[in-house]
C-alpha positions as CSV (number, residue, x, y, z in Angstrom):
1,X,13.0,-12.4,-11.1
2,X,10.0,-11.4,-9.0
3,X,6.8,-12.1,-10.6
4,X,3.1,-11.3,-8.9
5,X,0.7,-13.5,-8.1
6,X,-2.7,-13.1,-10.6
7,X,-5.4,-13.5,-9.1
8,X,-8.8,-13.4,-10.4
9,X,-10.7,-10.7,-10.2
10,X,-14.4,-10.4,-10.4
11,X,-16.8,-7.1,-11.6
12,X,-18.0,-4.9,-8.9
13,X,-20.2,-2.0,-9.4
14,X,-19.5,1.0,-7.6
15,X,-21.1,4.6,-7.8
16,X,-18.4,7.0,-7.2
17,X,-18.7,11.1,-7.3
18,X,-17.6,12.2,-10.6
19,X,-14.9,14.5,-8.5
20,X,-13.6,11.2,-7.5
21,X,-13.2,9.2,-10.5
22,X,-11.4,12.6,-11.9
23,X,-9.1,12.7,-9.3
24,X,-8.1,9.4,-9.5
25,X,-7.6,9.6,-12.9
26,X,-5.4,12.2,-12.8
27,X,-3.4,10.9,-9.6
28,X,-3.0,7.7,-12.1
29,X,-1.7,9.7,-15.1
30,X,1.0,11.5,-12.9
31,X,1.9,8.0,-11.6
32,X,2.1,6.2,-15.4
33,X,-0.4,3.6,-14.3
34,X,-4.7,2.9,-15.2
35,X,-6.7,4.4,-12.6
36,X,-8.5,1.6,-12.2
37,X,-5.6,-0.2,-10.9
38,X,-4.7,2.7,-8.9
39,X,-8.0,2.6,-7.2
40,X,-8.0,-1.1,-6.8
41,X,-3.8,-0.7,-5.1
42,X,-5.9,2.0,-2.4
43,X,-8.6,-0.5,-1.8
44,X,-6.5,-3.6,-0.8
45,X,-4.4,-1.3,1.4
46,X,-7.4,0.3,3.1
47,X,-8.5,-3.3,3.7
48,X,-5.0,-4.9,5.1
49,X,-5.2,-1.3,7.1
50,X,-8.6,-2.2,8.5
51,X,-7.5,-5.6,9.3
52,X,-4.4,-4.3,11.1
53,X,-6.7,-2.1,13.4
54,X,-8.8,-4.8,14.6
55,X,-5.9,-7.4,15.3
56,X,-4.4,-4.4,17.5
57,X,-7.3,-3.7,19.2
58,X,-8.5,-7.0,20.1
């Protein structure tokens, strides 16, 4: 059985467009999951992306 690791999370404030929190919602419904979690799944891969950049440029 795989089980994921829980980490804590802490509240962030963010100020988004009101196109983008609609769009993410409805990307979330068509994928069954809370946008919020959604959003938070594009966030950590934008940020192991970023971190992948740097290691290959340096």
């Amino acid at each position: 059985m795989i089980r994921k690791l829980k980490l804590k999370k802490r509240l962030l404030a963010l100020r988004l467009e009101e196109w983008q929190i609609e769009r993410a919602k409805e990307m979330a419904r068509r994928k069954h999951v809370p946008y919020q979690q959604l959003m938070r799944e594009w966030i950590s891969r934008g940020i192991r992306s970023e971190g992948t950049k740097r290691r290959r440029v340096q």
